[in-house]
FIDOTI-444981 format. One record per residue (C-alpha): x, y, z; residue in three letters. Coordinates in steps of 0.05 Angstrom, whole numbers, plus 5000, padded with zeros to 4 digits. Each point is the difference from the previous one (the first is absolute). Layout:
N
     px     py     pz   code
      X      Y      Z    ALA
...
//
This chain:
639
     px     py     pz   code
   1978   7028   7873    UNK
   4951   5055   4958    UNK
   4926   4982   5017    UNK
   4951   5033   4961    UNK
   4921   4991   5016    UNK
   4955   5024   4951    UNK
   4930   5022   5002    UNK
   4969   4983   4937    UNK
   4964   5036   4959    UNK
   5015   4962   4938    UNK
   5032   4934   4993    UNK
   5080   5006   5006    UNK
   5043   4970   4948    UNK
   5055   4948   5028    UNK
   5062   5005   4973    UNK
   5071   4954   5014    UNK
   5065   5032   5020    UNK
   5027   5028   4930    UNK
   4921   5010   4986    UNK
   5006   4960   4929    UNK
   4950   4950   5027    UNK
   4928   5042   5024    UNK
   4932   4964   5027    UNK
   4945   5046   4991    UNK
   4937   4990   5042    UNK
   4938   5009   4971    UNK
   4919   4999   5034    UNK
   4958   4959   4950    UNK
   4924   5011   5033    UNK
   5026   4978   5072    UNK
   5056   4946   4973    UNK
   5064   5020   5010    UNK
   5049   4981   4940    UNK
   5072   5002   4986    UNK
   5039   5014   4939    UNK
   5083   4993   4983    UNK
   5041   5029   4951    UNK
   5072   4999   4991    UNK
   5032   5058   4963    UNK
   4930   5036   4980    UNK
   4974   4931   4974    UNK
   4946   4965   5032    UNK
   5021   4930   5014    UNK
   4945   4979   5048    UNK
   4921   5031   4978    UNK
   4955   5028   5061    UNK
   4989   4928   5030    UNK
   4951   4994   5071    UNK
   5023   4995   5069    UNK
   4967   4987   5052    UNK
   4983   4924   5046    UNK
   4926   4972   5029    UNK
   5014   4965   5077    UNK
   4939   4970   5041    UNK
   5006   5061   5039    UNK
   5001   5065   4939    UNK
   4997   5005   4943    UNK
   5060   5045   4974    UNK
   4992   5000   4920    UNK
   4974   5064   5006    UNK
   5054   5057   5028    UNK
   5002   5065   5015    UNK
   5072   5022   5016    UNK
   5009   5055   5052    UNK
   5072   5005   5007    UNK
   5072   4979   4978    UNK
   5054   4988   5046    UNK
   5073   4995   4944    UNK
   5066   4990   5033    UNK
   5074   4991   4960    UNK
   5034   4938   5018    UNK
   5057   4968   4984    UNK
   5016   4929   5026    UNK
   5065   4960   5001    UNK
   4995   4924   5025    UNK
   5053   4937   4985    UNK
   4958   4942   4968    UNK
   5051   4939   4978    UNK
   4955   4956   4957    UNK
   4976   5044   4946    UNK
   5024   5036   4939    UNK
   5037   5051   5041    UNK
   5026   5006   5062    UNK
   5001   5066   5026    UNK
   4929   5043   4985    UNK
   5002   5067   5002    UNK
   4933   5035   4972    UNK
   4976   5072   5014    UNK
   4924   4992   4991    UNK
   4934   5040   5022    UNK
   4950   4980   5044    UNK
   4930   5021   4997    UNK
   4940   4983   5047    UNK
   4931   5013   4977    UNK
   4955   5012   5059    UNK
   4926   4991   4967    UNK
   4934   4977   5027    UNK
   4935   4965   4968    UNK
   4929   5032   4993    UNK
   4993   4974   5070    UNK
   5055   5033   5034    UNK
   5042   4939   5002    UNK
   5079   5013   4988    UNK
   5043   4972   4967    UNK
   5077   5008   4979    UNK
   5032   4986   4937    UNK
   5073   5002   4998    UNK
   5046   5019   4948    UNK
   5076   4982   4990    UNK
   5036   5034   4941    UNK
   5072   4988   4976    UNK
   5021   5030   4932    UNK
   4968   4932   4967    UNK
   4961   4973   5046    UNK
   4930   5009   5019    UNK
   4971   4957   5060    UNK
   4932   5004   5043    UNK
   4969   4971   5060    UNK
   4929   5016   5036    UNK
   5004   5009   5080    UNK
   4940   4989   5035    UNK
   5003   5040   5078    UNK
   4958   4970   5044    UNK
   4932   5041   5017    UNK
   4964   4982   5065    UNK
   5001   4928   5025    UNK
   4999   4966   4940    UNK
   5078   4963   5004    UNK
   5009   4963   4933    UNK
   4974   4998   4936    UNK
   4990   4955   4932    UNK
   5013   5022   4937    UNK
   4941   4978   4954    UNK
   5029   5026   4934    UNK
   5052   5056   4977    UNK
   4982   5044   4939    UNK
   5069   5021   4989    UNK
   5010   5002   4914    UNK
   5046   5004   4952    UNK
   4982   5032   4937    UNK
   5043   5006   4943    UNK
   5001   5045   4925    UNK
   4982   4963   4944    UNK
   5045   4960   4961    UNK
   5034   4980   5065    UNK
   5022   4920   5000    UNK
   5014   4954   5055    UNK
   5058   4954   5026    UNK
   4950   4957   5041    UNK
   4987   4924   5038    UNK
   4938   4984   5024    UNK
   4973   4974   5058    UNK
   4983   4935   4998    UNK
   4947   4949   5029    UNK
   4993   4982   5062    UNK
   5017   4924   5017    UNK
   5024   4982   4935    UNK
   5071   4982   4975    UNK
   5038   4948   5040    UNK
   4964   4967   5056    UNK
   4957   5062   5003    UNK
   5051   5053   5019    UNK
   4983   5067   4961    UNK
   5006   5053   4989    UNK
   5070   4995   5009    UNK
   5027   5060   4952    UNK
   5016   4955   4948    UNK
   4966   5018   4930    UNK
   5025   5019   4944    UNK
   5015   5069   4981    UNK
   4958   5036   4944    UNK
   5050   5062   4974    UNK
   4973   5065   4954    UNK
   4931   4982   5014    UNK
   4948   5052   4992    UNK
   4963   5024   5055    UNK
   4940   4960   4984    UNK
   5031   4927   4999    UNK
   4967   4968   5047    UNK
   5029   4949   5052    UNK
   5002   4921   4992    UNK
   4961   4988   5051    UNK
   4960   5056   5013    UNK
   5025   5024   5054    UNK
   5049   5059   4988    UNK
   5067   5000   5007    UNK
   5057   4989   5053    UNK
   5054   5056   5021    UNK
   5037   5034   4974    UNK
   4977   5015   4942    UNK
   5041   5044   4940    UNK
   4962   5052   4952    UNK
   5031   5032   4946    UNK
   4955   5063   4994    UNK
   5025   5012   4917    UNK
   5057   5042   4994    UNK
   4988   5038   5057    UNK
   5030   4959   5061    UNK
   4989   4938   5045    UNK
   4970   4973   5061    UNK
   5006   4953   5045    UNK
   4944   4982   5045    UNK
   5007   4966   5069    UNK
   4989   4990   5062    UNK
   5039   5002   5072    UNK
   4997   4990   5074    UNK
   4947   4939   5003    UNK
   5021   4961   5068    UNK
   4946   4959   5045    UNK
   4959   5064   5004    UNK
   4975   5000   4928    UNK
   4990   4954   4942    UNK
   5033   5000   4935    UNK
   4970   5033   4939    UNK
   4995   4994   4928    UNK
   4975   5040   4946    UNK
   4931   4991   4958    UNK
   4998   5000   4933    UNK
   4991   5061   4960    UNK
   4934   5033   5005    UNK
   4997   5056   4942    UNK
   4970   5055   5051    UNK
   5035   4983   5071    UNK
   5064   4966   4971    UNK
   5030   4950   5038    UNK
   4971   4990   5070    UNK
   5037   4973   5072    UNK
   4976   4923   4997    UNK
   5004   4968   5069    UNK
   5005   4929   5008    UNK
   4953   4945   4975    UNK
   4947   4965   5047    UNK
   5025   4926   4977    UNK
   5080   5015   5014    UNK
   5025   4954   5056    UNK
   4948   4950   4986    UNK
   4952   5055   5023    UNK
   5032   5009   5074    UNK
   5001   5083   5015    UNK
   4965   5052   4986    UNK
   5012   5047   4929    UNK
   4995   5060   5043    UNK
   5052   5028   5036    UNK
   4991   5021   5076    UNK
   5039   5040   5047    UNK
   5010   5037   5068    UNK
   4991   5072   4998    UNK
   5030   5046   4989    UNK
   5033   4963   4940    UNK
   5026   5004   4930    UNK
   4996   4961   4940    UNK
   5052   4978   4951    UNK
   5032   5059   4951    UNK
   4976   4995   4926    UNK
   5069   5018   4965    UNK
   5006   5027   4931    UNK
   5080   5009   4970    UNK
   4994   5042   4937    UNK
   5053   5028   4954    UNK
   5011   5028   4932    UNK
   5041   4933   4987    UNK
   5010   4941   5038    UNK
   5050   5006   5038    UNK
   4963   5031   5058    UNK
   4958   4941   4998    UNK
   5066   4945   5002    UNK
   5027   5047   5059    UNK
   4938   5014   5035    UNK
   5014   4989   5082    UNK
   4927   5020   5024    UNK
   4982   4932   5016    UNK
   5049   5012   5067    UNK
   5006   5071   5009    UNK
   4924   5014   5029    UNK
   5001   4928   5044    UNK
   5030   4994   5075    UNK
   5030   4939   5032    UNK
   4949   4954   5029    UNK
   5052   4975   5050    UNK
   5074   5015   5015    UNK
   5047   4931   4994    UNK
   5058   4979   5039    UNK
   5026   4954   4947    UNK
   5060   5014   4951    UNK
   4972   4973   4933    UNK
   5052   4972   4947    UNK
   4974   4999   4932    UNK
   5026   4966   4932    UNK
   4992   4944   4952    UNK
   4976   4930   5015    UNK
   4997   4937   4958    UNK
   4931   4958   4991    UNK
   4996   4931   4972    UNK
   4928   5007   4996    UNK
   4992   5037   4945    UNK
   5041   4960   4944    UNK
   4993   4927   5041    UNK
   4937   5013   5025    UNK
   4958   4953   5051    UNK
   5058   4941   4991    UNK
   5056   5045   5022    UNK
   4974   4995   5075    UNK
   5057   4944   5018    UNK
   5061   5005   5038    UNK
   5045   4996   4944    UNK
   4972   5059   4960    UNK
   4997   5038   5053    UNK
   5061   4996   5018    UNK
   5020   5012   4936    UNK
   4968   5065   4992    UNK
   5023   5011   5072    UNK
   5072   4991   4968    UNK
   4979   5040   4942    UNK
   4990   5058   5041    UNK
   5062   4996   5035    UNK
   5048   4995   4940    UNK
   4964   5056   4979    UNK
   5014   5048   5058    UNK
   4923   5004   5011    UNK
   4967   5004   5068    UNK
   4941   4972   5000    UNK
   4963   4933   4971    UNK
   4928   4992   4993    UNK
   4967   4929   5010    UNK
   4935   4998   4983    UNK
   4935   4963   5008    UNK
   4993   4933   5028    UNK
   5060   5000   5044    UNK
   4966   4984   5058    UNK
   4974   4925   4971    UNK
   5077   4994   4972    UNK
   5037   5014   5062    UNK
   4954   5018   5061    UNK
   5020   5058   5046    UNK
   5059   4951   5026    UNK
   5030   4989   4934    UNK
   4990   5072   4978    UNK
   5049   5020   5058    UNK
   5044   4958   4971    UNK
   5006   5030   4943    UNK
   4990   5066   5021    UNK
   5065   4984   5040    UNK
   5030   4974   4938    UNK
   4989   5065   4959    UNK
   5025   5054   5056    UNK
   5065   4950   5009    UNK
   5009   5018   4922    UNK
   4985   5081   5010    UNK
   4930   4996   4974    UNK
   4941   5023   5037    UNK
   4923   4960   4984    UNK
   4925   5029   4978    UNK
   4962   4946   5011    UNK
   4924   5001   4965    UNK
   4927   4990   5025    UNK
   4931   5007   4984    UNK
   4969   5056   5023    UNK
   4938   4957   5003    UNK
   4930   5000   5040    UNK
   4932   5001   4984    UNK
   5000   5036   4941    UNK
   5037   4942   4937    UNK
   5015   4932   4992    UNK
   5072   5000   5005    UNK
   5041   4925   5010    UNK
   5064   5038   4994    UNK
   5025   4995   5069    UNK
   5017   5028   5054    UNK
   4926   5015   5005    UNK
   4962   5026   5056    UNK
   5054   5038   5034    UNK
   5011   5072   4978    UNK
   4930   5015   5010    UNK
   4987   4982   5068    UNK
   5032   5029   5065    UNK
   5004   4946   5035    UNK
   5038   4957   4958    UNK
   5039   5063   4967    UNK
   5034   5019   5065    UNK
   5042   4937   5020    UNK
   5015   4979   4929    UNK
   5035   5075   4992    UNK
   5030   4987   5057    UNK
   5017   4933   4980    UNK
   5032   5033   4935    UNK
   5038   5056   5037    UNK
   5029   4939   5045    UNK
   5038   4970   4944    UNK
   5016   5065   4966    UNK
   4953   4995   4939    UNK
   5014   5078   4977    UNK
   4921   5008   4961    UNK
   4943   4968   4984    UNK
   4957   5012   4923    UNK
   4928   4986   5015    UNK
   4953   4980   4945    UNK
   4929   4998   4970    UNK
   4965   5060   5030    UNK
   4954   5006   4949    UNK
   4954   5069   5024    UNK
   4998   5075   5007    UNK
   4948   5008   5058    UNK
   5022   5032   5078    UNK
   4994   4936   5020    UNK
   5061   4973   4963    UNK
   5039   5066   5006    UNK
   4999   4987   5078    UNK
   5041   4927   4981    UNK
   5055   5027   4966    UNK
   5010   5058   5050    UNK
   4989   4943   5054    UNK
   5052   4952   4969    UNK
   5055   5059   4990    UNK
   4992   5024   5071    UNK
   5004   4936   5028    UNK
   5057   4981   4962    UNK
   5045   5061   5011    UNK
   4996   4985   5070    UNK
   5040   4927   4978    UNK
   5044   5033   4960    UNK
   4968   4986   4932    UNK
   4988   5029   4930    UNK
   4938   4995   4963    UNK
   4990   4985   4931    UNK
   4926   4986   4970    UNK
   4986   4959   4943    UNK
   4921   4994   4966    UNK
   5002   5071   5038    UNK
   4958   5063   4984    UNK
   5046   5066   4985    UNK
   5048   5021   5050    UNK
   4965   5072   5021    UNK
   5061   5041   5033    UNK
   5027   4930   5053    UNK
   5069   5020   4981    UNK
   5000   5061   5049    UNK
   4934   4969   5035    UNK
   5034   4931   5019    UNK
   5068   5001   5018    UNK
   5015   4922   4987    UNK
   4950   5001   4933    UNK
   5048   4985   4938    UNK
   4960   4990   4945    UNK
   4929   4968   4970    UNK
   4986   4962   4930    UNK
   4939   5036   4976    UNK
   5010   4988   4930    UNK
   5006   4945   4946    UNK
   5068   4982   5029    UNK
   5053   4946   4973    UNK
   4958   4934   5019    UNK
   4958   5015   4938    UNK
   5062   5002   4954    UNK
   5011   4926   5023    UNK
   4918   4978   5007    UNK
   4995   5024   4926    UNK
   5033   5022   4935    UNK
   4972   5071   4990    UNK
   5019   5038   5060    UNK
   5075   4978   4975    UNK
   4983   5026   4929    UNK
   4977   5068   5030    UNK
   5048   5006   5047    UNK
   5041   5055   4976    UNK
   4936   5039   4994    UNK
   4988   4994   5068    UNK
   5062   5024   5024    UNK
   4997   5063   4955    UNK
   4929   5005   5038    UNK
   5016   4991   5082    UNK
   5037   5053   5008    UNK
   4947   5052   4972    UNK
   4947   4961   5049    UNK
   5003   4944   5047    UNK
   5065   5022   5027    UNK
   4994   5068   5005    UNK
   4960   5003   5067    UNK
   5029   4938   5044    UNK
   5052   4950   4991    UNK
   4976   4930   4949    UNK
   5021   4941   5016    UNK
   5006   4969   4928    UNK
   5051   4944   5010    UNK
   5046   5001   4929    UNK
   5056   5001   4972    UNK
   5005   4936   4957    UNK
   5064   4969   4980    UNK
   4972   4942   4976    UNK
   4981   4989   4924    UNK
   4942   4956   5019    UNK
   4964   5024   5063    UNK
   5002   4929   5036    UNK
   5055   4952   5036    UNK
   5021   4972   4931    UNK
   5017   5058   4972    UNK
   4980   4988   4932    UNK
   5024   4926   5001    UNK
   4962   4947   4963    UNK
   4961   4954   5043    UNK
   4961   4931   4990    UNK
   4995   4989   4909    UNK
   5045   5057   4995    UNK
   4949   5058   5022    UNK
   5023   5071   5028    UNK
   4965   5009   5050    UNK
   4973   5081   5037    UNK
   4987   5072   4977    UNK
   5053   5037   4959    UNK
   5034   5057   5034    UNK
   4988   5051   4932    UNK
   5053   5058   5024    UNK
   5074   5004   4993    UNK
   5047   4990   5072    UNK
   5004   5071   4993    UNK
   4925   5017   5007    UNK
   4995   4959   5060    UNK
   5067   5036   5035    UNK
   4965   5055   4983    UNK
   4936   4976   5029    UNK
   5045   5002   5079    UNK
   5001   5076   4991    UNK
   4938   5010   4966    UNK
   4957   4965   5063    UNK
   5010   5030   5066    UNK
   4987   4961   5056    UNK
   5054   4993   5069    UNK
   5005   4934   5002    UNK
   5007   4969   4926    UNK
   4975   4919   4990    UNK
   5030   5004   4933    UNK
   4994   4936   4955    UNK
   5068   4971   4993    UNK
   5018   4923   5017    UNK
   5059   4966   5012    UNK
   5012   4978   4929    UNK
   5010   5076   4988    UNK
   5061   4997   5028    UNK
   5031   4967   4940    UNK
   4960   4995   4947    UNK
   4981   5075   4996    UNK
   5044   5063   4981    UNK
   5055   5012   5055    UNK
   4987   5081   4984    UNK
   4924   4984   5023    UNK
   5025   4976   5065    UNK
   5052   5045   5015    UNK
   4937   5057   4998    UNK
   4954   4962   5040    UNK
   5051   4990   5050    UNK
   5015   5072   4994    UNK
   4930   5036   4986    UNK
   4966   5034   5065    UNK
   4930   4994   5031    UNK
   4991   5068   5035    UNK
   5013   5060   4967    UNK
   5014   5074   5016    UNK
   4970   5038   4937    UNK
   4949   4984   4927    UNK
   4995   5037   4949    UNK
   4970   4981   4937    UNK
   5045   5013   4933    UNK
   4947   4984   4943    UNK
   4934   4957   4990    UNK
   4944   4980   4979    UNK
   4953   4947   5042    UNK
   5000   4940   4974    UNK
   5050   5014   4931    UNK
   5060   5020   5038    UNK
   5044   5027   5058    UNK
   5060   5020   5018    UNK
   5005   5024   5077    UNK
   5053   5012   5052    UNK
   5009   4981   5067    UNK
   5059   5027   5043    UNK
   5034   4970   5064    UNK
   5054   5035   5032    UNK
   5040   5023   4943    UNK
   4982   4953   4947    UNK
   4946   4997   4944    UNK
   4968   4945   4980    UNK
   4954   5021   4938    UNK
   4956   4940   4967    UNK
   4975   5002   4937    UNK
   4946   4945   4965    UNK
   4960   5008   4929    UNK
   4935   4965   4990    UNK
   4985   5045   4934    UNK
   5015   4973   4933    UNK
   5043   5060   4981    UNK
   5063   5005   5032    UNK
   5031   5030   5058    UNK
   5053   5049   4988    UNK
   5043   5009   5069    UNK
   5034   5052   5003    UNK
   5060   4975   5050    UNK
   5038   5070   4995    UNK
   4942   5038   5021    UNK
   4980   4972   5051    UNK
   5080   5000   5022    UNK
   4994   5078   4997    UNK
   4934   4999   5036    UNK
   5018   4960   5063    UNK
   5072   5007   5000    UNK
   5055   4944   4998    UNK
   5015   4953   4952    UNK
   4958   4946   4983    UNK
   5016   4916   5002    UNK
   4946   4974   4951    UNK
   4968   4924   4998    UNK
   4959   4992   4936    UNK
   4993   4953   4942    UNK
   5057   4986   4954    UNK
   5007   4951   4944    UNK
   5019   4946   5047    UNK
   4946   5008   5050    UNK
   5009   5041   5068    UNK
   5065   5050   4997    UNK
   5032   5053   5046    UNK
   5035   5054   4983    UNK
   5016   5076   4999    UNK
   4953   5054   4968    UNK
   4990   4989   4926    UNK
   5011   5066   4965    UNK
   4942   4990   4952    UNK
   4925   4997   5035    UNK
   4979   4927   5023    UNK
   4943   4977   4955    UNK
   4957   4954   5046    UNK
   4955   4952   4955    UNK
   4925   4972   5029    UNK
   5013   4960   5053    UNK
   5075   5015   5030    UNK
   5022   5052   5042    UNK
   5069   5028   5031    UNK
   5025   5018   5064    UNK
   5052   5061   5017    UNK
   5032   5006   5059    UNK
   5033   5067   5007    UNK
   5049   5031   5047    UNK
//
């Protein structure tokens, strides 16, 4: 391995492995500043560096040397958009030291897209740990940029006081100078489309019970965006906003993607390739689709009989795994969920079973309640679950960014791994890098998932527009738990039925059966809740069936064929041999799909499920282009 030290004389200029993406340095009166461009064009404008602790004060650097080393690292990672990562990349350290002769590292991590930071603070004398008071790490972008942005939200608002949760709605094209909703910046990640120059996605990785989570500020026209830490009221004001740990230490990487076109962005793996394993398992993890009465039958679905039903749902589907949601401890007590538990594995079908993440920070009634949060209760009831071969637990209502809450999830994971159970996290912050951190993590909602299609009519009218959009943000950097795939006209138990003085009652599903078969590929996530009910079974295409019997969770390779966020996309997900390549309009003009293409570009022949006269058709590869109106989609699967 080539390690090069150099002794500056002027400011070195970092470049990735095929050197197309640089960071120049530059010394701005004492403040160190960074600058990207990809392909000669700047991308990212001189933006500070720099962090203030109770102990120094480090926004003002000198640096006095650069230690660069090539890399190239190969891992396996099963639940994300590829399998197998192999990236050469660079890796800088910046040894620099305040006015007072305090040090201070900033590290670097290059691949040919990527760009990622972190600060390292050594430990100097006896002084052991530290607390970040505020980071002055920026973001400054050319004019005429725009934004693909959510913002951060209240705290203790929303239901029974549990934001911010990650789910606002997303403002696309936005200038620089939109400001957010609620005043306080905006959530990660976060898309810019710098003109016709290029794109970049902003991030951040690593954040485990050492650190808190971070946001963005809004824009300020001289310093750009700004590192945001939590707010003082999150968690019903329980923690502290600043971040503390032992020294030495490290905090999160900051994580920018950028590309001449997107599809750097869609493929980006930098999220997991600068993050180690926080623990090593001895558990074999099976992941795949589940069925959920919850989110069509809602709060009356907690019964025996509809539970079984979706139990049976699940196994006539070939499906492993059945989530039962809140209030099943009222409905059946721990006794009468073995029961069934013992009724679903005699059937081939594995159980999730739902709680509150609870405490002292909401009002939550939905129960379990009081149980993830505290050790002492945590413990037996995990071992309780392993006992009667519950396979994963989703845990809900977090509702907070600060160390303190960080320190509960890893807490939770750990302590279920050593039972034997996945983790998925609902009215969750981001998923920062737990794929590769937390070996039995498998996926977190942080986002305006499918329960607002069914609370209210306008997240089903802009659905397609959403799933043109996730895949340039939200699930680019961690797996999203969104929950869809609807196969129901009407997005409740009656499907559409009239009830009492002839009134139809629920939201309208707005997209064709395509779109939401689409919608499987489009979302990637291990284990899949997807939407279906038993009525499915015969009152909805066989062809949409046959797929979702068929369709995979895990996948070996992404690549992104064509898009725009929030108009359109078409993108490709391989496992093993096969292809499946989804494709979903939410513009007004057309879609063309060109099947034959994309034949020639991934090789094999292509099975195609799109919209015909008569509703849902499959078929061979048309030999004219597909034209995809607002609101439908198609799927391909080639071999």
């Amino acid at each position: 391995m080539n390690i090069l030290t150099l002794l500056l004389a002027v400011l070195p200029v970092l470049g990735g492995p095929d050197a197309r993406l640089q960071v120049r340095l530059s010394d701005d009166g004492g403040r160190l500043r960074y600058e990207i461009a990809y392909d000669g064009k700047t991308l990212v404008k001189p933006s500070l560096l720099g962090l203030q602790t109770n102990e120094a004060d480090y926004t003002r650097l000198e640096v006095l040397s650069a230690d660069t080393q090539e890399l190239r690292d190969t891992y396996v990672l099963d639940r994300i958009k590829a399998s197998r990562i192999d990236h050469p990349a660079v890796r800088t350290v910046l040894h620099c030291q305040n006015p007072e002769g305090r040090k201070l590292d900033i590290e670097w991590h290059l691949t040919a897209n990527d760009a990622a930071f972190r600060y390292r603070i050594p430990r100097e004398g006896e002084t052991g740990s530290v607390r970040v008071l505020r980071e002055t790490s920026a973001f400054r972008f050319p004019e005429g940029t725009t934004g693909f942005l959510t913002p951060q939200s209240d705290a203790m608002i929303g239901w029974k006081r549990s934001k911010p949760s990650y789910e606002e709605t997303y403002r696309l094209d936005v200038p620089l100078a939109e400001r957010s909703h609620y005043g306080h910046g905006f959530t990660f990640p976060c898309l810019f489309r710098v003109g016709g120059d290029g794109w970049v996605l902003l991030s951040e990785t690593g954040v485990d019970s050492r650190y808190c989570a971070s946001h963005i500020s809004d824009y300020d026209p001289q310093e750009g965006y700004t590192i945001a830490f939590p707010m003082p009221e999150e968690n019903n004001g329980n923690g502290t906003v600043e971040p503390a740990f032992a020294l030495p230490g490290v905090t999160p990487w900051r994580t920018l993607t950028v590309g001449a076109d997107l599809a750097p962005v869609v493929e980006t793996t930098i999220a997991f390739d600068v993050v180690e394993p926080r623990y090593q398992t001895t558990r074999a993890y099976r992941y795949g689709k589940s069925t959920w009465s919850w989110i069509v039958w809602q709060d009356a679905s907690m019964n025996e009989a509809d539970q079984i039903a979706f139990i049976d749902l699940a196994a006539a589907m070939g499906w492993p795994y059945i989530l039962i949601d809140a209030g099943w401890d009222q409905e059946f007590g721990h006794a009468g969920m073995e029961k069934l538990v013992g009724y679903a594995r005699s059937k081939g079908v594995d159980v999730f079973l739902w709680y509150a993440s609870s405490g002292w920070w909401n009002d939550i009634v939905q129960s379990p309640v009081n149980v993830m949060c505290d050790p002492i209760e945590r413990k037996p009831e995990m071992r309780w679950l392993e006992r009667i071969g519950v396979k994963g637990v989703k845990v809900d209502f977090f509702g907070g960014d600060k160390q303190e809450t960080m320190r509960l999830y890893e807490a939770i994971l750990s302590d279920a791994d050593d039972h034997g159970l996945m983790c998925i996290f609902h009215g969750a912050t981001l998923p920062r890098g737990w794929e590769r951190m937390y070996p039995n993590y498998v996926g977190s909602e942080a986002v305006l998932a499918s329960e607002n299609m069914v609370f209210g009519q306008y997240q089903c009218d802009i659905e397609s527009q959403n799933a043109a959009l996730h895949p340039f943000l939200r699930n680019t950097v961690g797996s999203m738990e969104f929950g869809g795939v609807f196969l129901n006209k009407r997005l409740t138990r009656a499907n559409g039925a009239p009830g009492r003085g002839g009134r139809v009652f629920g939201t309208q599903r707005r997209t064709t059966d395509a779109a939401e078969l689409a919608v499987a590929v489009l979302y990637q996530n291990a284990i899949q809740n997807f939407a279906i009910t038993p009525n499915n079974l015969t009152d909805a295409p066989a062809a949409a069936i046959d797929f979702l019997r068929e369709v995979p969770t895990t996948w070996d390779e992404t690549r992104l064929i064509d898009g725009y966020p929030g108009r359109n996309i078409v993108l490709a997900r391989r496992q093993g041999a096969t292809w499946y390549v989804a494709a979903i309009n939410a513009d007004e003009e057309p879609l063309k799909l060109d099947v034959k293409a994309i034949e020639a570009r991934l090789g094999g022949s292509a099975t195609v499920l799109s919209t015909g006269k008569d509703g849902l058709q499959r078929g061979p590869a048309p030999k004219k282009p597909l034209s995809i109106p607002k609101d439908d989609g198609a799927v391909l699967i080639v071999r």
